[in-house]
Biotite code that builds the C-alpha atoms (Angstrom):
import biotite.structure as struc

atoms = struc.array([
    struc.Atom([3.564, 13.243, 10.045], chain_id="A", res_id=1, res_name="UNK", atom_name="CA", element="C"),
    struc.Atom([3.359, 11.794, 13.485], chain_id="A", res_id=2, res_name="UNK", atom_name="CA", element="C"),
    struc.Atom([6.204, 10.641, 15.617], chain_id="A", res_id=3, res_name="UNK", atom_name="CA", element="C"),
    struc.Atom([6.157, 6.674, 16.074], chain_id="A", res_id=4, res_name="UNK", atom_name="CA", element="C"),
    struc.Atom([4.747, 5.354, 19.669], chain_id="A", res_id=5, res_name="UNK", atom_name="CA", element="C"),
    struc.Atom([6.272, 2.861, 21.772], chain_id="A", res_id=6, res_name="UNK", atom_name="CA", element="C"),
    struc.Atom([6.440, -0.248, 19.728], chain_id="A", res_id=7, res_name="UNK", atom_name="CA", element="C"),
    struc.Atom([5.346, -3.614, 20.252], chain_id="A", res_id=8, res_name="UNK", atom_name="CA", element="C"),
    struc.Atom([6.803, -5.568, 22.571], chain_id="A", res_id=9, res_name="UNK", atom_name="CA", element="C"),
    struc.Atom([6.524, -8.256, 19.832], chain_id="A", res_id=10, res_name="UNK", atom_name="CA", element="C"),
    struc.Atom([7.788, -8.168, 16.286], chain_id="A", res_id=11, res_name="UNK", atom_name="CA", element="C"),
    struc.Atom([5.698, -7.995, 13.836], chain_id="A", res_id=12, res_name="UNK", atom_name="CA", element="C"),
    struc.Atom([4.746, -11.378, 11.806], chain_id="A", res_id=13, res_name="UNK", atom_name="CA", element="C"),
    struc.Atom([2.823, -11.846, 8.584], chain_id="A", res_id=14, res_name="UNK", atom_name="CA", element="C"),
    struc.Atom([-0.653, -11.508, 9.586], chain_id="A", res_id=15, res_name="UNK", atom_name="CA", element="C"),
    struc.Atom([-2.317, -11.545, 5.680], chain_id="A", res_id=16, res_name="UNK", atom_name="CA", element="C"),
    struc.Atom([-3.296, -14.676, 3.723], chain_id="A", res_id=17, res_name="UNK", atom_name="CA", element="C"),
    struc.Atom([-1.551, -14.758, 0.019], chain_id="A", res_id=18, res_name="UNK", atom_name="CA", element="C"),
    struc.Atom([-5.436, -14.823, -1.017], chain_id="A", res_id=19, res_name="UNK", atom_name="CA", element="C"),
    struc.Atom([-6.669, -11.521, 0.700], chain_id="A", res_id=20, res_name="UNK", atom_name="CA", element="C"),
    struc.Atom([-3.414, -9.443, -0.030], chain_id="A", res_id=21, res_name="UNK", atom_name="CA", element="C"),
    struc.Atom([-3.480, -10.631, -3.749], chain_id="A", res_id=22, res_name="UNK", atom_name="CA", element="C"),
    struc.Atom([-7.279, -9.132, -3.800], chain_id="A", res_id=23, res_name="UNK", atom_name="CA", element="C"),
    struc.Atom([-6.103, -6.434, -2.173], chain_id="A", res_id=24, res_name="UNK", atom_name="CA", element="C"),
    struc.Atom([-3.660, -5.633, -4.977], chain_id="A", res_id=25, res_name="UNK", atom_name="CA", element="C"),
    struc.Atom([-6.878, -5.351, -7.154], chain_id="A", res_id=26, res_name="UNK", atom_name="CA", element="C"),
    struc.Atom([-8.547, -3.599, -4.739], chain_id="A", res_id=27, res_name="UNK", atom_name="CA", element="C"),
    struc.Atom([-5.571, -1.193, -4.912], chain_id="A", res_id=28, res_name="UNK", atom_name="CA", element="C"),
    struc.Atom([-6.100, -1.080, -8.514], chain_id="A", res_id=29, res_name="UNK", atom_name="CA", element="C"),
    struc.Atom([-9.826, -0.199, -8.365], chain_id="A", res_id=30, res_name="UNK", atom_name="CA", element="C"),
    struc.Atom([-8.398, 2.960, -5.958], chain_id="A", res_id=31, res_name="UNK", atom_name="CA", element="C"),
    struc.Atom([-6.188, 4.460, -8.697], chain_id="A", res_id=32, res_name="UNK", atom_name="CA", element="C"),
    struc.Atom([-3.010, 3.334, -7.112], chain_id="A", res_id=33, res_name="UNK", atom_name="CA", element="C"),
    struc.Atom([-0.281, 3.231, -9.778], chain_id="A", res_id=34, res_name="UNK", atom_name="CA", element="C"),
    struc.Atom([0.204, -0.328, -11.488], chain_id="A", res_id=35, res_name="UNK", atom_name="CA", element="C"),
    struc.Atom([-2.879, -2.140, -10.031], chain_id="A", res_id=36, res_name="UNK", atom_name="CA", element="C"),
    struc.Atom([-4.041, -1.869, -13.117], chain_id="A", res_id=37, res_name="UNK", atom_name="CA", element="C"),
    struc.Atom([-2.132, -3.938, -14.808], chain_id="A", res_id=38, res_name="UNK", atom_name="CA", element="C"),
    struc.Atom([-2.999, -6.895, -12.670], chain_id="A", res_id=39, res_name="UNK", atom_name="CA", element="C"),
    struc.Atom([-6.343, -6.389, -13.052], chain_id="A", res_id=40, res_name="UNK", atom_name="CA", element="C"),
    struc.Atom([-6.042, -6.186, -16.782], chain_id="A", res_id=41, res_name="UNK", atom_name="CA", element="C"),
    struc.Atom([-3.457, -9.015, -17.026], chain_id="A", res_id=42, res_name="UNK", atom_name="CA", element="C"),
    struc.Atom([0.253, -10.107, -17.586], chain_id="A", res_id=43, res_name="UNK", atom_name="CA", element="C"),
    struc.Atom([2.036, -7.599, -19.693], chain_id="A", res_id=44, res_name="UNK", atom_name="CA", element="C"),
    struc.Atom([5.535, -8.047, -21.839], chain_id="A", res_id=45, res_name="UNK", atom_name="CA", element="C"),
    struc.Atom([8.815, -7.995, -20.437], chain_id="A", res_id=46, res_name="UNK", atom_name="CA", element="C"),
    struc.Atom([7.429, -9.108, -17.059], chain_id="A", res_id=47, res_name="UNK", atom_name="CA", element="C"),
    struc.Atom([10.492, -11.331, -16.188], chain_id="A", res_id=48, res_name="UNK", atom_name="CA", element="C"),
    struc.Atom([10.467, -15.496, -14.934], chain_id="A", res_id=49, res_name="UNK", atom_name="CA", element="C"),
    struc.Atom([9.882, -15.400, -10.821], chain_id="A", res_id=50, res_name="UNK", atom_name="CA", element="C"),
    struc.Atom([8.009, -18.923, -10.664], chain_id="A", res_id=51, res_name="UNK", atom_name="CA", element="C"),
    struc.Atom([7.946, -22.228, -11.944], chain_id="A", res_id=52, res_name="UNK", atom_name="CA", element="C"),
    struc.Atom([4.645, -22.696, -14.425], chain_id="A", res_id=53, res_name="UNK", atom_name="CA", element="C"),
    struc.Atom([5.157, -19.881, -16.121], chain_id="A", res_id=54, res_name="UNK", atom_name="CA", element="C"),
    struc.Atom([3.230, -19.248, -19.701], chain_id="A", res_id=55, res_name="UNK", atom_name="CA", element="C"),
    struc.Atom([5.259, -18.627, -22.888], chain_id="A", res_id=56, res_name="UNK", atom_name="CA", element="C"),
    struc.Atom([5.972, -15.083, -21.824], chain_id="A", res_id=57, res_name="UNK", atom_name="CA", element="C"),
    struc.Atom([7.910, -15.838, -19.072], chain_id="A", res_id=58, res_name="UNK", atom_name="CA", element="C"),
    struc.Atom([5.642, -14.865, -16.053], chain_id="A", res_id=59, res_name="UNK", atom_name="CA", element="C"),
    struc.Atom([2.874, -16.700, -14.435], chain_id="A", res_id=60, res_name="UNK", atom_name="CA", element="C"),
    struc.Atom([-0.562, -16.405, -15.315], chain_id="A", res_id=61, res_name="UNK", atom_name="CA", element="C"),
    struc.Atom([-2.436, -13.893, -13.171], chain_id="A", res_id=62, res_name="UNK", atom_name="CA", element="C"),
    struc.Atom([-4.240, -14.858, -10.048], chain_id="A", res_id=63, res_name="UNK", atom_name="CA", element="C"),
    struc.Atom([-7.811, -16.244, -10.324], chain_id="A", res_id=64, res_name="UNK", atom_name="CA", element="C"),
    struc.Atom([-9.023, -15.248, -7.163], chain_id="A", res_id=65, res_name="UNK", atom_name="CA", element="C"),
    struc.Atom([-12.321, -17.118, -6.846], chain_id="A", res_id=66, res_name="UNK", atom_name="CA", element="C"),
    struc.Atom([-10.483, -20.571, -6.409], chain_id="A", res_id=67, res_name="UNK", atom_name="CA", element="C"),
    struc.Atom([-7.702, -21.477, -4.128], chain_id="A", res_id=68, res_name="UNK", atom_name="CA", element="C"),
    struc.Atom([-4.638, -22.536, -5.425], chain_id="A", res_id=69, res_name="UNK", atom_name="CA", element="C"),
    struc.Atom([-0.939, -22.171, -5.260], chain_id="A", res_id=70, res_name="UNK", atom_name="CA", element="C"),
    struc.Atom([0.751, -18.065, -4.909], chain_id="A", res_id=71, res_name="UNK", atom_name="CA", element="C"),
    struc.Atom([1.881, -17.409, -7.814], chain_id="A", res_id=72, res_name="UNK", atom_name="CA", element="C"),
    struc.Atom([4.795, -16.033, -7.232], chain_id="A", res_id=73, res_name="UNK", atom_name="CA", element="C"),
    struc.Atom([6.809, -16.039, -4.040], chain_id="A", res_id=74, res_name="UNK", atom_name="CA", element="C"),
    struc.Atom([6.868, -13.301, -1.095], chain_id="A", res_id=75, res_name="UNK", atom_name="CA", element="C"),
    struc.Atom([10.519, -11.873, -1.107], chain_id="A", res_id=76, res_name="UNK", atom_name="CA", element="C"),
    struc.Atom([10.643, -9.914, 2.044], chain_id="A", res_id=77, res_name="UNK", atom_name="CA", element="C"),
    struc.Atom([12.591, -11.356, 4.887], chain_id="A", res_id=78, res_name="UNK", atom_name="CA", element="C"),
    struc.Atom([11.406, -11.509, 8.382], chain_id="A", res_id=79, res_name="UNK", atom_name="CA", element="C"),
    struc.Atom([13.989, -8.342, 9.237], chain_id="A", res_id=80, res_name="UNK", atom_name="CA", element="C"),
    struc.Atom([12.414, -6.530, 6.530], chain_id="A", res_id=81, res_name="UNK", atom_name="CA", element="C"),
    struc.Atom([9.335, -7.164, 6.830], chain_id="A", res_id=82, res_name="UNK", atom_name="CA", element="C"),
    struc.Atom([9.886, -6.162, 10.697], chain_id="A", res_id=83, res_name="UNK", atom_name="CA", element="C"),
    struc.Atom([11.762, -2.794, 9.619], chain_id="A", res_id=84, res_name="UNK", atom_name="CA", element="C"),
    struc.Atom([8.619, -2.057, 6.851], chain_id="A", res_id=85, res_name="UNK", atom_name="CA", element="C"),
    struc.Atom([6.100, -2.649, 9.951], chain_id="A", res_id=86, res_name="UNK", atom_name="CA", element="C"),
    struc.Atom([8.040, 0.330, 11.789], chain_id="A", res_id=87, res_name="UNK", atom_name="CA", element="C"),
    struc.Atom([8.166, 2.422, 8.958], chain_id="A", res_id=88, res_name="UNK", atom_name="CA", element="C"),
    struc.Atom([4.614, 1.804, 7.958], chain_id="A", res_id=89, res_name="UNK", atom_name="CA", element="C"),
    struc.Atom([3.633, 2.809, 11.678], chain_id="A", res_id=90, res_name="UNK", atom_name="CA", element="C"),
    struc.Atom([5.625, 5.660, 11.353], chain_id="A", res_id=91, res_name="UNK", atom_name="CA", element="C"),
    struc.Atom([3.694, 6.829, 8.692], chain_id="A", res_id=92, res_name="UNK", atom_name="CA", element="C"),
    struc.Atom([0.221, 6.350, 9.624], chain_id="A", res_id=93, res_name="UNK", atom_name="CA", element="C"),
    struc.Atom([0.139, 5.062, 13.811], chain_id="A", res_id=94, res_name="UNK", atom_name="CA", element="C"),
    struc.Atom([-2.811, 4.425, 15.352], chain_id="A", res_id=95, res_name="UNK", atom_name="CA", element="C"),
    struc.Atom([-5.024, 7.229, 16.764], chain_id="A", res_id=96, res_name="UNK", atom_name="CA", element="C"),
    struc.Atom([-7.742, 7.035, 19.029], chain_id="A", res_id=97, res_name="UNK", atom_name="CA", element="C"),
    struc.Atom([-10.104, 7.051, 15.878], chain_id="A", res_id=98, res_name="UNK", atom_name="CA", element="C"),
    struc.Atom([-7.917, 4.449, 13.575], chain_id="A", res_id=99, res_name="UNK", atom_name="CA", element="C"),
    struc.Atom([-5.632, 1.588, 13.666], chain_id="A", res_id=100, res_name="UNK", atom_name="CA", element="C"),
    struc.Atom([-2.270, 1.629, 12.672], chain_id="A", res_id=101, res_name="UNK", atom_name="CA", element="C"),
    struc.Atom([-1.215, 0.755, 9.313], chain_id="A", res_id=102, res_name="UNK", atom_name="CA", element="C"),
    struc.Atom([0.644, -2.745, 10.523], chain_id="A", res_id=103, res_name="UNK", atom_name="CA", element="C"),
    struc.Atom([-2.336, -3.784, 12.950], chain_id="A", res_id=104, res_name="UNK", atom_name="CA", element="C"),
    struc.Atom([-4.104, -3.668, 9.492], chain_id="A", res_id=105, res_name="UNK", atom_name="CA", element="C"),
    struc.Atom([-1.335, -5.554, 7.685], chain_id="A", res_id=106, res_name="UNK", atom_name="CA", element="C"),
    struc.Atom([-0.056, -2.687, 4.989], chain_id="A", res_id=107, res_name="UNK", atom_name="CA", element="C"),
    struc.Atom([3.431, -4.568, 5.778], chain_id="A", res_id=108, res_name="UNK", atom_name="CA", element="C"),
    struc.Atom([1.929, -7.646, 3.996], chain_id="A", res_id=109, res_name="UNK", atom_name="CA", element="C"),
    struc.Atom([0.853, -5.412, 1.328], chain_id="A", res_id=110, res_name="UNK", atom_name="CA", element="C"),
    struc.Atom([4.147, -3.995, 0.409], chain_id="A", res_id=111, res_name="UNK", atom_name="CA", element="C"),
    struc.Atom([5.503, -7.650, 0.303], chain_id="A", res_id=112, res_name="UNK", atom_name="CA", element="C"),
    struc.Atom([3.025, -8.442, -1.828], chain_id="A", res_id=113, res_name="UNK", atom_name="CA", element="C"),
    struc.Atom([3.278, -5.110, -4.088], chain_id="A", res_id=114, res_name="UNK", atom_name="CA", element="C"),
    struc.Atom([7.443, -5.590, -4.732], chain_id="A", res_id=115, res_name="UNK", atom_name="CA", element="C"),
    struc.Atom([7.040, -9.552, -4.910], chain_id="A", res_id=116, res_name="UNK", atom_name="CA", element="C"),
    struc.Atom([4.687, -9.036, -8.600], chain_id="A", res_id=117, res_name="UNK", atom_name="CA", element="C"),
    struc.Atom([6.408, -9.111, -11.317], chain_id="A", res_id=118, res_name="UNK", atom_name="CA", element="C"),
    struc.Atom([5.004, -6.267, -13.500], chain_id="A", res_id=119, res_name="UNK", atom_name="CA", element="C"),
    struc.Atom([6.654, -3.527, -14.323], chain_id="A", res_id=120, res_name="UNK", atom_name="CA", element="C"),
    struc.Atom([5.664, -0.703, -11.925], chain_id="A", res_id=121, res_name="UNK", atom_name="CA", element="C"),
    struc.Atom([6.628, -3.478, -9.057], chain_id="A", res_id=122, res_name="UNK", atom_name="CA", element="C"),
    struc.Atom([9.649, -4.291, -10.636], chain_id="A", res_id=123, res_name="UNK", atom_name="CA", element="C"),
    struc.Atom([9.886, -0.406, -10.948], chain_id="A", res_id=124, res_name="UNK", atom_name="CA", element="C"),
    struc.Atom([9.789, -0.029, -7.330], chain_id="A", res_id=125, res_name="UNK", atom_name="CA", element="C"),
    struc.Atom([11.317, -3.252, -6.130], chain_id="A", res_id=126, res_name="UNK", atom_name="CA", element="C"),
    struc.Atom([14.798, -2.062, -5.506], chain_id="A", res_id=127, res_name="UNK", atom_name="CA", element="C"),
    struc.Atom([13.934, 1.203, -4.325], chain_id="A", res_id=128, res_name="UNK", atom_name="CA", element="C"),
    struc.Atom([12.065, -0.528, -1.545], chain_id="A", res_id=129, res_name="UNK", atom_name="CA", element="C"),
    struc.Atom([14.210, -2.730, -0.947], chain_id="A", res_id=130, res_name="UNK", atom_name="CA", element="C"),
    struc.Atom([17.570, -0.895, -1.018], chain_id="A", res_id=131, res_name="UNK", atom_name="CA", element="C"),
    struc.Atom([15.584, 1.803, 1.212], chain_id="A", res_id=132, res_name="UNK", atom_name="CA", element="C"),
    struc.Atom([14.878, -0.883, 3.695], chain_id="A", res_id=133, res_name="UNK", atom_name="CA", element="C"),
    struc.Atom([18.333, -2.536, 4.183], chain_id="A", res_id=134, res_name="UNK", atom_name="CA", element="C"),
    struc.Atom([20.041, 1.237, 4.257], chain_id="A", res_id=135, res_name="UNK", atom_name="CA", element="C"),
    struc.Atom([17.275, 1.935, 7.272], chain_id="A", res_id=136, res_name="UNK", atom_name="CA", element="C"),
    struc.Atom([18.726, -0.840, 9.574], chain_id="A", res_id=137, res_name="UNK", atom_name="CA", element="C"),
    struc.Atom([22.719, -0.131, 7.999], chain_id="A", res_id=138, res_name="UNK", atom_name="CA", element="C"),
    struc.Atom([22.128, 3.375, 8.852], chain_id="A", res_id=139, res_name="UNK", atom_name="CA", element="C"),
    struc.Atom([20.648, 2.482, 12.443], chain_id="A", res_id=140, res_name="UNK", atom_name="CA", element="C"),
    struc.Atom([23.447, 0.159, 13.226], chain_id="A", res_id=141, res_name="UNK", atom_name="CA", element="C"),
    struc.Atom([25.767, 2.351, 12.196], chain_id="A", res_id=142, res_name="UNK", atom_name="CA", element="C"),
    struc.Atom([24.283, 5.195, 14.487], chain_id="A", res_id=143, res_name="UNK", atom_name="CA", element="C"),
    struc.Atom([23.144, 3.217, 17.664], chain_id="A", res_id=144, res_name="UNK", atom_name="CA", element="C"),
    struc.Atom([24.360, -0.074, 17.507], chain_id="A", res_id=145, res_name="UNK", atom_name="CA", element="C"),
    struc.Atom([21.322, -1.821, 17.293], chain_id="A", res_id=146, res_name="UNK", atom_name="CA", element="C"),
    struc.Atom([18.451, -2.574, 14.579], chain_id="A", res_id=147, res_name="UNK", atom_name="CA", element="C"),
    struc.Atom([15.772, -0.477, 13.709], chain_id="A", res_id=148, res_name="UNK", atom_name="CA", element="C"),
    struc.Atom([12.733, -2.094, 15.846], chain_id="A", res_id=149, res_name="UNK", atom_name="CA", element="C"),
    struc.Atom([15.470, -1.985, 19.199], chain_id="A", res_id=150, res_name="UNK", atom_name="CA", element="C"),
    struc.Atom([16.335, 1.424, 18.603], chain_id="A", res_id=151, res_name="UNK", atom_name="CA", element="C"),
    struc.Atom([14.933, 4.062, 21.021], chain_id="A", res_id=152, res_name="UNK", atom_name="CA", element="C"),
    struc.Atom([12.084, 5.359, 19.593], chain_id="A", res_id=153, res_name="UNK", atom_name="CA", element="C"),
    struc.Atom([12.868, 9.002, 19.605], chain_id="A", res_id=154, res_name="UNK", atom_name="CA", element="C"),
    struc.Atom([16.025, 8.360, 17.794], chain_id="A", res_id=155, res_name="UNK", atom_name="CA", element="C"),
    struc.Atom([14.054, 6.227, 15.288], chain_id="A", res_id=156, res_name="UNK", atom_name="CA", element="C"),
    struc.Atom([11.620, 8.739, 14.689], chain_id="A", res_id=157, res_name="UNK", atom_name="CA", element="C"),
    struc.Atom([14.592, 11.170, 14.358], chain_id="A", res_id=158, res_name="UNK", atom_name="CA", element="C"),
    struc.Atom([15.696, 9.248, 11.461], chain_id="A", res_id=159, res_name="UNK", atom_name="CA", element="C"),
    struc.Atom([13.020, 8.581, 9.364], chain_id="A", res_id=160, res_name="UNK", atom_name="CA", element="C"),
    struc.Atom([11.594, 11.931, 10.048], chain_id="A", res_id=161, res_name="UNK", atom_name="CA", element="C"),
    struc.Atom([14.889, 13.209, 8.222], chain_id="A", res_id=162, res_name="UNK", atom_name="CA", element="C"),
    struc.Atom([14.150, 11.414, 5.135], chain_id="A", res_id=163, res_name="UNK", atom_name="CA", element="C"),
    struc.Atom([10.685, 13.398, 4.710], chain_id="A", res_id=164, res_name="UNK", atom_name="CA", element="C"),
    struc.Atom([11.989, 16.344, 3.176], chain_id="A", res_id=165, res_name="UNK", atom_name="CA", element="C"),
    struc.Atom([14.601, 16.697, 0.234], chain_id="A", res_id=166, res_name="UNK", atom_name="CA", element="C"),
    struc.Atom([17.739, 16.388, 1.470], chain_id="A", res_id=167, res_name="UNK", atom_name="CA", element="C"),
    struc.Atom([20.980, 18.666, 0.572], chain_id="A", res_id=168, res_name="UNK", atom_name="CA", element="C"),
    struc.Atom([23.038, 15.249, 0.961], chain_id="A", res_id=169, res_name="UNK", atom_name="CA", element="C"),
    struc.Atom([23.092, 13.521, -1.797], chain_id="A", res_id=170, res_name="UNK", atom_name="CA", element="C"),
    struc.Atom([24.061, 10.457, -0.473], chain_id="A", res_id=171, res_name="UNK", atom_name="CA", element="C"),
    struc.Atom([20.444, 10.777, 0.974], chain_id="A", res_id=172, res_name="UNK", atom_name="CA", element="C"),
    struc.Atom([19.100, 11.261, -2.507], chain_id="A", res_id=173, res_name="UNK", atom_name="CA", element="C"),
    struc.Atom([18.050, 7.348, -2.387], chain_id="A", res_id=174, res_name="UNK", atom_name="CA", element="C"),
    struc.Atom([16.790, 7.327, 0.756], chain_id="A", res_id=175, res_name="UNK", atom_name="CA", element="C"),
    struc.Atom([14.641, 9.984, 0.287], chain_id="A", res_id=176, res_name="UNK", atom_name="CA", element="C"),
    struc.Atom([13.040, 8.425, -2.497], chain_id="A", res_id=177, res_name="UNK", atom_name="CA", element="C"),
    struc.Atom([12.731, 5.433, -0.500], chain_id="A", res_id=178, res_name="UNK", atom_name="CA", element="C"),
    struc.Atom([10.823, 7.488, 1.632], chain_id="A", res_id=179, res_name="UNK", atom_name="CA", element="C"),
    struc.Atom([8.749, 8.789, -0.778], chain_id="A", res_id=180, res_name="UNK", atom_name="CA", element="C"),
    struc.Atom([8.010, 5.553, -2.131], chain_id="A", res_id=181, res_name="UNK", atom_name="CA", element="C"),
    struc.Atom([7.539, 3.816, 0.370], chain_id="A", res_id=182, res_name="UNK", atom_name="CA", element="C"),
    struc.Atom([4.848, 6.376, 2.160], chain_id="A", res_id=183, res_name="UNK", atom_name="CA", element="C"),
    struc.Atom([2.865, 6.204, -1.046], chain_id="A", res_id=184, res_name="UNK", atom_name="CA", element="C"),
    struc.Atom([2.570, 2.806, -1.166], chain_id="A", res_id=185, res_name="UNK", atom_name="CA", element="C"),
    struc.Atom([1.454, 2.731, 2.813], chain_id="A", res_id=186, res_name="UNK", atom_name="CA", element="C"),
    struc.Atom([-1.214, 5.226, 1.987], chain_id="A", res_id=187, res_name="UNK", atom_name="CA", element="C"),
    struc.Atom([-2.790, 4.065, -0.780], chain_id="A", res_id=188, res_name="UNK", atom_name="CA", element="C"),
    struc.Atom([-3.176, 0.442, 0.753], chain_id="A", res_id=189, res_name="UNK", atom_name="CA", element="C"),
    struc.Atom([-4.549, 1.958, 4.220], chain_id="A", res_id=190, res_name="UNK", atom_name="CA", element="C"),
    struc.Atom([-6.972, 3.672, 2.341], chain_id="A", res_id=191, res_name="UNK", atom_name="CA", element="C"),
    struc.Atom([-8.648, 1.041, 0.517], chain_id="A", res_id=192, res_name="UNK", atom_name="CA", element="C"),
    struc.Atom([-9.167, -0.781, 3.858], chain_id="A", res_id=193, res_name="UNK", atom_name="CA", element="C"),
    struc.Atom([-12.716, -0.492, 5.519], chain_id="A", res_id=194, res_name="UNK", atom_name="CA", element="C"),
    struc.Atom([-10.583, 1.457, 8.395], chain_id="A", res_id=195, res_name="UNK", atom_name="CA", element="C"),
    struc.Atom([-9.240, 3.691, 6.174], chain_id="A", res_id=196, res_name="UNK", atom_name="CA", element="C"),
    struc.Atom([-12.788, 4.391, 4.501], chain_id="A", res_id=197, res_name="UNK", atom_name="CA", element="C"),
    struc.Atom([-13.792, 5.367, 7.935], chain_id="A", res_id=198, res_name="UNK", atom_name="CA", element="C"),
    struc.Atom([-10.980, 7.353, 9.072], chain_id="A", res_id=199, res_name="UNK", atom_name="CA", element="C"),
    struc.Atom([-11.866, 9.555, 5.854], chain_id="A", res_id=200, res_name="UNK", atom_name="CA", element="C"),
    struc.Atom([-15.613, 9.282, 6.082], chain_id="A", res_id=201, res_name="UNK", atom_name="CA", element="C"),
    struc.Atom([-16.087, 7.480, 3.216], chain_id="A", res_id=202, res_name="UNK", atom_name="CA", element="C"),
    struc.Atom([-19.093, 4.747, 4.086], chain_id="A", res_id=203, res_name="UNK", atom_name="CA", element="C"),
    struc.Atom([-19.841, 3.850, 0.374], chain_id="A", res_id=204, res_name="UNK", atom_name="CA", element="C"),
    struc.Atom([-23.617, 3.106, -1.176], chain_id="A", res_id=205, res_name="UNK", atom_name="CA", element="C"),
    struc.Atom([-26.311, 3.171, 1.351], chain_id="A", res_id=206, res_name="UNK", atom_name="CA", element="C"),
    struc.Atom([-29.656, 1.763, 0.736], chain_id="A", res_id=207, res_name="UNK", atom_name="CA", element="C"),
    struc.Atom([-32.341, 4.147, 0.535], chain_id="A", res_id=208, res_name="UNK", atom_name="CA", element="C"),
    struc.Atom([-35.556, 2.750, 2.750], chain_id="A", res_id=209, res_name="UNK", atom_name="CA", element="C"),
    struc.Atom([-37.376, 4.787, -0.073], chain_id="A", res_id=210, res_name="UNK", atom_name="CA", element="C"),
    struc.Atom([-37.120, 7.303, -3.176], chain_id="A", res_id=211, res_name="UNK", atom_name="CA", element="C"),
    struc.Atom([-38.508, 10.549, -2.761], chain_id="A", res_id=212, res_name="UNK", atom_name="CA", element="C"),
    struc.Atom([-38.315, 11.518, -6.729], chain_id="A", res_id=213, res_name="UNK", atom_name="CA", element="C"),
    struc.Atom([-36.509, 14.365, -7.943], chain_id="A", res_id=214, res_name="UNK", atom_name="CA", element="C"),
    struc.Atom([-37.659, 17.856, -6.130], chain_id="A", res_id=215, res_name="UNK", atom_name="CA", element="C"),
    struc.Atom([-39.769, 20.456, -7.771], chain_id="A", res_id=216, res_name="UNK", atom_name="CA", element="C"),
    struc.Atom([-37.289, 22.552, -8.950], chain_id="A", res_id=217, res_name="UNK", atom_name="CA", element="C"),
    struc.Atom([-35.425, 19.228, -10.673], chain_id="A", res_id=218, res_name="UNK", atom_name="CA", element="C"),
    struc.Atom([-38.859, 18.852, -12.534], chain_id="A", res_id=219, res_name="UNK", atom_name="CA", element="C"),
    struc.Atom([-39.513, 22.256, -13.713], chain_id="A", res_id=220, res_name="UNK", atom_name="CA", element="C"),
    struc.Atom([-36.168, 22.313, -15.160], chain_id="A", res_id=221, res_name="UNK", atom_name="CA", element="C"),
    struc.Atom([-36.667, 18.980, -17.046], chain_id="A", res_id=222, res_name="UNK", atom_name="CA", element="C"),
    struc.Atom([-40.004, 20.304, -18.085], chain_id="A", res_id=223, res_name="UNK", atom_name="CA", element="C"),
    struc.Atom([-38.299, 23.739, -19.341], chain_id="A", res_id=224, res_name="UNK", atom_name="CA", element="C"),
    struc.Atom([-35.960, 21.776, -21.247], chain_id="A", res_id=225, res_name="UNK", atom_name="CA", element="C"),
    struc.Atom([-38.314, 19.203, -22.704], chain_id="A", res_id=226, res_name="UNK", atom_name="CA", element="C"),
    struc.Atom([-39.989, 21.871, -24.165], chain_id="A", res_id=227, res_name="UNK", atom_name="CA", element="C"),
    struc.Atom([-36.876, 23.364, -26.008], chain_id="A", res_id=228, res_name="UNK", atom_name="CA", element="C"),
    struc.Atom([-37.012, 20.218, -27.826], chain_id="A", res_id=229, res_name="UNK", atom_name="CA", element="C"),
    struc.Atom([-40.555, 19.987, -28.372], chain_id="A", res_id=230, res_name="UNK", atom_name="CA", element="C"),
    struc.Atom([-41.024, 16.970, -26.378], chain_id="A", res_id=231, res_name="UNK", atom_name="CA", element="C"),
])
């Protein structure tokens, strides 16, 4: 865990399209990260009403991705919290002199986008994040006077480096979880990004300029076990 750098001199704004973040929640899927699957696979019962045009069910159809149209459903984030998920996402993963930092990539936008879906695992995590969030800038103002993103940034890094490890307070039992959440969710979105490929050394299928053919021992194995079946 690394402490955060200076910030920004500028807050952070929403710097993802509603097209490429909802992609990226299949993309997220296609990665293993819990509950993409279900929007890849498509609306599932109980989901509850968030937009107008819904189906029968109560939720909106799922996002057709190869034609523009309307969101469908809306962003819930507010500018604060989107600002306080930028720090926290920096926190987690800031940039290094070999990769950007999980808001220059636009993980923020991501997480929006994540607690915004109504499926369950979203819906699962919605409050967390979202009580986590708004006890981040009570508990800052309540300890120096200020919001999160003005705080200085050794006391900010003091305080979300205490929610890392399980705390003997319970009244930081939710936090914590938060936490926990919340730096799972930052994860598995930077790593599905082409910077996060690279920062792992992951630089998918390559084209071979040619095929060499299996080697010698390859064939004399095939050939041992060919005969074994009296081909």
């Amino acid at each position: 865990m690394s402490a955060l750098k200076t910030p920004s001199s500028e807050p952070y704004v929403s710097r993802i399209d509603r097209r490429t973040t909802l992609a990226w929640l299949g993309g997220a899927a296609a990665a293993g990260l819990a509950g993409g699957a279900e929007i890849l696979a498509g609306p599932v019962a109980a989901a509850p009403a968030v937009v107008a045009g819904q189906d029968r069910h109560g939720y909106g159809a799922d996002p057709k991705l190869t034609r523009p149209q309307p969101p469908p459903w809306p962003r819930i984030l507010s500018k604060a919290e989107l600002q306080t998920a930028a720090l926290v996402c920096d926190f987690i993963l800031p940039a290094s002199s070999d990769a950007p930092s999980a808001s220059s990539l636009g993980v923020p936008d991501f997480i929006d986008e994540w607690i915004s879906a109504p499926y369950p695992d979203q819906l699962r995590d919605r409050p967390v994040i979202l009580d986590g969030l708004r006890w981040l800038e009570t508990e800052a103002l309540r300890r120096y006077q200020t919001d999160l993103f003005n705080a200085p940034p050794g006391e900010r890094s003091a305080l979300l480096t205490g929610l890392t490890t399980k705390p003997s307070d319970p009244a930081l039992a939710a936090p914590h979880t938060f936490f926990r959440t919340f730096r799972s969710l930052t994860i598995g979105a930077y790593y599905t990004t082409k910077p996060g490929f690279r920062d792992v050394g992951y630089h998918g299928n390559v084209a071979l300029a040619s095929y060499p053919g299996p080697s010698d021992a390859v064939k004399a194995h095939l050939d041992s076990e060919l005969k074994k079946l009296g081909l």
